[in-house]
C-alpha positions in Angstrom: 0.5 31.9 7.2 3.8 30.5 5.8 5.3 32.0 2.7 7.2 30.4 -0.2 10.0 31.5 -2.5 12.2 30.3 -5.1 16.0 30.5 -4.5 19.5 29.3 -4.5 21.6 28.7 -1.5 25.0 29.7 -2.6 26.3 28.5 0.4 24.9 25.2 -0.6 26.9 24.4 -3.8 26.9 20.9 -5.0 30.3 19.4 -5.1 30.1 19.6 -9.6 30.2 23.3 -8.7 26.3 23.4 -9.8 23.4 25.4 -7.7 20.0 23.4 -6.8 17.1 25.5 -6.7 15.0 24.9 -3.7 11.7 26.3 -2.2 12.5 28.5 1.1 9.6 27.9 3.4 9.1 30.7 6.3 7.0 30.3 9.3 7.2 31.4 12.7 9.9 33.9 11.4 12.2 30.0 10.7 13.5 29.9 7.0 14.0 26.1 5.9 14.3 24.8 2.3 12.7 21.9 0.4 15.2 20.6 -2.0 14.1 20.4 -5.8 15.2 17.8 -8.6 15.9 21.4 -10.5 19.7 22.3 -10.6 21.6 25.6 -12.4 24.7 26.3 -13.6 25.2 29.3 -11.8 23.1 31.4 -9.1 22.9 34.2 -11.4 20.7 32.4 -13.4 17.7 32.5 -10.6 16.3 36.6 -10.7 13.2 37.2 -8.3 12.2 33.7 -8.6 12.3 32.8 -12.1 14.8 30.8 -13.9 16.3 33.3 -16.9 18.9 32.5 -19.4 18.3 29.0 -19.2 17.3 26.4 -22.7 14.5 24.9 -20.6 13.7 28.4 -18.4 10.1 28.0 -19.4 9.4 24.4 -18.3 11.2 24.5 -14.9 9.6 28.0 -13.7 6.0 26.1 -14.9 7.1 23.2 -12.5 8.0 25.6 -9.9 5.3 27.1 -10.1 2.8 24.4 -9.8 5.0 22.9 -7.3 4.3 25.8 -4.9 0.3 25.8 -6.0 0.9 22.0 -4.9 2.5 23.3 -1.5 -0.3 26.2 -0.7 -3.0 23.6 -1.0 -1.5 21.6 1.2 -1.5 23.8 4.2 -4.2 25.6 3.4 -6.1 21.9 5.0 -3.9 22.2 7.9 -6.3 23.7 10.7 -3.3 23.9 13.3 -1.1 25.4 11.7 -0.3 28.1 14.2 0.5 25.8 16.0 3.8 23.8 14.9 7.3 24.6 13.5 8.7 25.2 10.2 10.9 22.1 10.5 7.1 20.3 11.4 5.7 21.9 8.4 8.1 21.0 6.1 7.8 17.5 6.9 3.9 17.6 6.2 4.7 19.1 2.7 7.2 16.2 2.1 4.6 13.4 3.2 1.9 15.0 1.5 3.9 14.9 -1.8 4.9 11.2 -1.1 1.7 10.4 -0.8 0.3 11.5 -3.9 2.7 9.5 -6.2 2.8 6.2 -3.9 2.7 3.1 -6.0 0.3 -0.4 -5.5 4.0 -2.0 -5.3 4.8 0.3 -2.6 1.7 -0.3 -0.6 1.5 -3.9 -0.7 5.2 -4.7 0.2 4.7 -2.5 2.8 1.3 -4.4 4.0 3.0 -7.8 3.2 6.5 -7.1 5.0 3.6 -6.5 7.5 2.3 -10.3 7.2 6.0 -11.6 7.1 6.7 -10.2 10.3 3.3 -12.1 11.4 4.6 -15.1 10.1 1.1 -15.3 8.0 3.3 -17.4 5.6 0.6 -19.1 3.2 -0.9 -15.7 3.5 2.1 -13.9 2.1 2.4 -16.1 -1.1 -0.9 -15.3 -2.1 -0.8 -11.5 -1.3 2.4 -11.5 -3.4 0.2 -13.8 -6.4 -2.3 -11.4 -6.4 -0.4 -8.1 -6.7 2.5 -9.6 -9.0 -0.4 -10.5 -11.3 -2.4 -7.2 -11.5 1.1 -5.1 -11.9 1.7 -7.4 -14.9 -2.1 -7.0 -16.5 -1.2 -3.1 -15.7 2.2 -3.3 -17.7 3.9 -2.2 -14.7 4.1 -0.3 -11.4 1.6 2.3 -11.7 0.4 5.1 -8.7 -2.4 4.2 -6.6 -4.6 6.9 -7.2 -4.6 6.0 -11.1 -6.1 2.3 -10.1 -10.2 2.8 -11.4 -13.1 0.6 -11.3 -12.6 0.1 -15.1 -9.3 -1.6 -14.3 -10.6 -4.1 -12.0 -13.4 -5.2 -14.3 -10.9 -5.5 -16.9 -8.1 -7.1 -15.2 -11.1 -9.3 -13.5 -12.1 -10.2 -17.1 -8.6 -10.8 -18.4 -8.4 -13.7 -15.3 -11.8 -15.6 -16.6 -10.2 -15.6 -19.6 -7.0 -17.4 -18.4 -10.0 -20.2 -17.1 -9.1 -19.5 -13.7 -11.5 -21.1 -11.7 -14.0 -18.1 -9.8 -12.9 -19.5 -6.6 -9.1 -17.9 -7.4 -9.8 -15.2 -8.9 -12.3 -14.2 -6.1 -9.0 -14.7 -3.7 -6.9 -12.8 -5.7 -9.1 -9.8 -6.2 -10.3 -10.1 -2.4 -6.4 -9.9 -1.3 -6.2 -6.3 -3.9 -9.4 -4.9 -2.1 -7.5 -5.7 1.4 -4.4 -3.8 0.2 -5.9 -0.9 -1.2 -8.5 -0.7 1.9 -4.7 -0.4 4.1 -3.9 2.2 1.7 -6.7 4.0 2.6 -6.3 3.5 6.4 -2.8 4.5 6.2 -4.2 7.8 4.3 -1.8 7.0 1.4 -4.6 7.5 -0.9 -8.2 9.0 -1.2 -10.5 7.5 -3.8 -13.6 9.3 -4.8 -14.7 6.5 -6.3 -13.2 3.2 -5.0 -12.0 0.9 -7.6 -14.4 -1.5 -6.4 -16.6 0.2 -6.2 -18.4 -1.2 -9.3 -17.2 -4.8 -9.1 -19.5 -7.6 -7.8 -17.2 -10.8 -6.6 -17.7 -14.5 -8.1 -19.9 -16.3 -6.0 -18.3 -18.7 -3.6 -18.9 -22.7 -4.5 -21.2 -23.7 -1.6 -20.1 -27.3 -0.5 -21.6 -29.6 1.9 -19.4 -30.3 4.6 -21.0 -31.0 7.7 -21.2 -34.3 9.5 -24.5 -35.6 11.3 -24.1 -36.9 14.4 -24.6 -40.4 13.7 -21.7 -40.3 11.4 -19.5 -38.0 13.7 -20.4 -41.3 16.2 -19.5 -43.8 13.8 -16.1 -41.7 13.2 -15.5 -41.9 17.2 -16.4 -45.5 17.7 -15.4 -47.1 14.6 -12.5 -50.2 15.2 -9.7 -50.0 13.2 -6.5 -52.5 13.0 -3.7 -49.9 11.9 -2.3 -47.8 15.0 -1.6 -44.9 12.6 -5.7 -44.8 11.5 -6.5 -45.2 14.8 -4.4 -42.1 15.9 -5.6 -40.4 12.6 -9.1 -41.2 14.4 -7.9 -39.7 17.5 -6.5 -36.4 16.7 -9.5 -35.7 14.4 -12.1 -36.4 17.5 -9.5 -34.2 19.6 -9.9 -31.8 17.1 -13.6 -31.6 17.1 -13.8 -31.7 21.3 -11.7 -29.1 21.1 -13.9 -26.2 19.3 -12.4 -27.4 15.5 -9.0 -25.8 17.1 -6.4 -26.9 13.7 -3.7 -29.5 13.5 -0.8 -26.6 13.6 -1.9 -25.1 16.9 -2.6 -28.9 18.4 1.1 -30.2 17.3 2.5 -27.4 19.3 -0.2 -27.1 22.5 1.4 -28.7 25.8 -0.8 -31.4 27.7 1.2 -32.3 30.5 -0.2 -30.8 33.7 -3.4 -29.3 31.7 
């Protein structure tokens, strides 16, 4: 089991002549510290543990404190723990910690720096629509595990009444489901109740688009005087023989020799 304790490391002064207090982790009979944002004027003011003669003593040894209830739990979940370093251990600790105050504008520039790299262009712009506009309704960056199913039916309510059309707002809150579903595959967050959880999407506009096959044959065989209709005609017929493949991937496909 690994221990914790509350020091300085006067041989780790910082340059303003100041002491940082850290937590010294020991495991495997290894001593290594995790640096806090807690610093001192002088060592002696750290005395088994506790911050004395200090103006805000009381508050940082609470914060200590419930930083190293904070650091127990954590490997208390760790069922192989026998079985790696203290320098492995500490690094856990850290990610764990990172984890729990990771914001939605962390995530999703991580998941759309993702989709740049994909060149998912179109993609990207909408990704960074969607999450631009629920950090404004939210006044703000905000942690991820805050995010609740009362703050999508709002936000979702806020967009109706900005008459967006269902068909956007169904895109925009589909795109924030797909971001915070990476979150939870990247183990970033753990919802017990996922914000969607209560959230039923617009309905989709059903739209007849299909062509019979009379008119698909009145498309192939129709005559037209303008070259550019007729190769309008062509690459639509091209499109359709070839399994409905799209315009992008038919500019750029090589027919010689196929």
């Amino acid at each position: 089991m690994a221990n914790f304790s509350i020091v300085v490391v006067p041989t780790k002064k910082l340059s303003n002549g100041r002491h940082r207090i850290r937590i010294a982790v020991a495991h495997h009979s290894q001593t290594r510290y995790i640096s806090t944002q807690f610093t001192l004027d002088s060592a002696s003011q750290l005395k088994n543990g506790r911050v004395v003669r200090h103006e805000n003593a009381a508050n940082m040894n609470a914060c200590l404190r419930k930083l190293i209830n904070e650091y127990e739990e954590i490997i208390t979940s760790i069922s192989y723990l026998p079985a790696i370093s203290c320098t492995e251990l500490i690094r856990i600790i850290t990610y764990e910690q990172k984890k729990k105050g990771i914001t939605f504008q962390a995530v999703a520039k991580e998941y759309m720096n993702f989709m740049k790299g994909e060149e998912r262009e179109k993609s990207y712009k909408l990704y960074k629509i969607a999450s631009e506009r629920l950090v404004k309704y939210m006044k703000g960056d905000f942690p991820l595990i805050q995010l609740t199913p009362i703050h999508i039916q709002e936000f979702a309510k806020v967009l109706h009444e900005e008459n967006l059309a269902d068909t956007t707002i169904r895109i925009y809150l589909t795109l924030i489901k797909v971001i915070l579903n990476y979150a939870g595959k990247m183990n970033y967050v753990s919802y017990s109740i996922h914000p969607f959880a209560l959230f039923k999407m617009p309905a989709s506009n059903v739209r007849e688009l299909d062509l019979s096959i009379d008119e698909l044959k009145r498309i192939r065989d129709v005559r037209l005087l303008k070259p550019s209709l007729s190769m309008v005609r062509d690459i639509f017929m091209l499109t359709y023989y070839l399994g409905g493949i799209n315009l992008r991937d038919l500019l750029v496909y090589d027919f010689k020799n196929k």
